[in-house]
N, C-alpha and C positions, 0 to 999 in steps of 0.2 A: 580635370579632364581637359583635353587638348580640343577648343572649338572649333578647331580646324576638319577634326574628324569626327564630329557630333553634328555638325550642319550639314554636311553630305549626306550623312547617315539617316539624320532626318524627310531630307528632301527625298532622298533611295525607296524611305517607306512608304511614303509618301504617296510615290508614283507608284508603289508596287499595290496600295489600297486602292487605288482608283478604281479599280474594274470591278471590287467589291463594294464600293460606294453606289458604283453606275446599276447593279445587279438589283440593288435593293429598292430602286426607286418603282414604284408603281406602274404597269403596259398605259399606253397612249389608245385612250377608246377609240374605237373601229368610227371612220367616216359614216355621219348618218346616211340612210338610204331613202329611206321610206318618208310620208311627206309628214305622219306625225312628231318622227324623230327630228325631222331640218326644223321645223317649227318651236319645239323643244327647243330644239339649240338656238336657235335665231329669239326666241323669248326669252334663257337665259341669260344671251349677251346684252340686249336690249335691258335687262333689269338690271342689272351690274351696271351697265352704259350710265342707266337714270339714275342708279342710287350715289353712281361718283359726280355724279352731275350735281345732285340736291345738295350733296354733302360741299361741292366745291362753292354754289353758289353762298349756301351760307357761311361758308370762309370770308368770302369776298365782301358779305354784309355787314359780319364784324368787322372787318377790319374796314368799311365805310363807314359805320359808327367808331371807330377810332380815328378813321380821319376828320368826322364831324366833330369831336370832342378837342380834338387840339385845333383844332383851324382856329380858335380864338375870333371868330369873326372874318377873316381874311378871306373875299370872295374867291379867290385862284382856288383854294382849298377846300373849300363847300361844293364850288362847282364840281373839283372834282371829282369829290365822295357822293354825290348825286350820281354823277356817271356812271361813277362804280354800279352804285345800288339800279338804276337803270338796266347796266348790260346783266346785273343777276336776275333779277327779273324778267329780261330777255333771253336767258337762258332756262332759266324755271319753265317757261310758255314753251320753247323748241323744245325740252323732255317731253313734257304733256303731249306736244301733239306729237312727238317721234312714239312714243309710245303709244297713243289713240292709232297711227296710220297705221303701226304694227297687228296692234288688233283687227282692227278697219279689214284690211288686208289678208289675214287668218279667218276673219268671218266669209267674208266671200270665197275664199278658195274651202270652205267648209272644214276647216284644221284646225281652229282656234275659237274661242269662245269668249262671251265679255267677262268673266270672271278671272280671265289671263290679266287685263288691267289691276290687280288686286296683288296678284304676284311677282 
């Protein structure tokens, strides 16, 4: 076969599947209206937000106990896997409370319940 004229032909199909690839993908849900539904949504992104947040912080702690495990002793390197382990820990506390004002927040405008905290 001549690649010369397999690689066009490829790319030709290529473009010509696109609008059935585009066709198959799932509708884009209607903007919430209503104030149960913004809440919904505003509590899903919020739980997503906290779970990449937990999961990032405990990246960050491994690999602070890998920094404590080779530092050999060498204070520049202790210091600065303390650090680390510090700013995840300061990040662990900003989820909890970005999460608490969310609820906080959905209590008082009567939308939200403390049970959201759980979810």
């Amino acid at each position: 076969m001549n690649m010369k004229k397999v690689i066009p032909g490829l790319v030709l199909a290529t473009l010509l599947a696109i609008p059935l690839i585009g066709l198959a993908q799932p509708t884009i849900p209607a903007v919430p209206t209503t104030e149960n539904a913004v809440w919904d949504t505003l509590n899903t992104i919020v739980n997503w937000l906290f779970a990449i947040l937990i999961v990032g912080a405990a990246l960050v702690i491994a690999f602070s106990a890998y920094l404590f495990l080779t530092a050999a002793g060498d204070p520049e390197k202790t210091s600065k896997a303390r650090n680390y382990i510090m700013y995840a820990l300061i990040a662990v506390v900003v989820a909890f409370l970005a999460k608490a004002i969310v609820v906080l927040v959905g209590n008082m405008l009567g939308v939200g319940s403390i049970r959201d905290l759980l979810y």
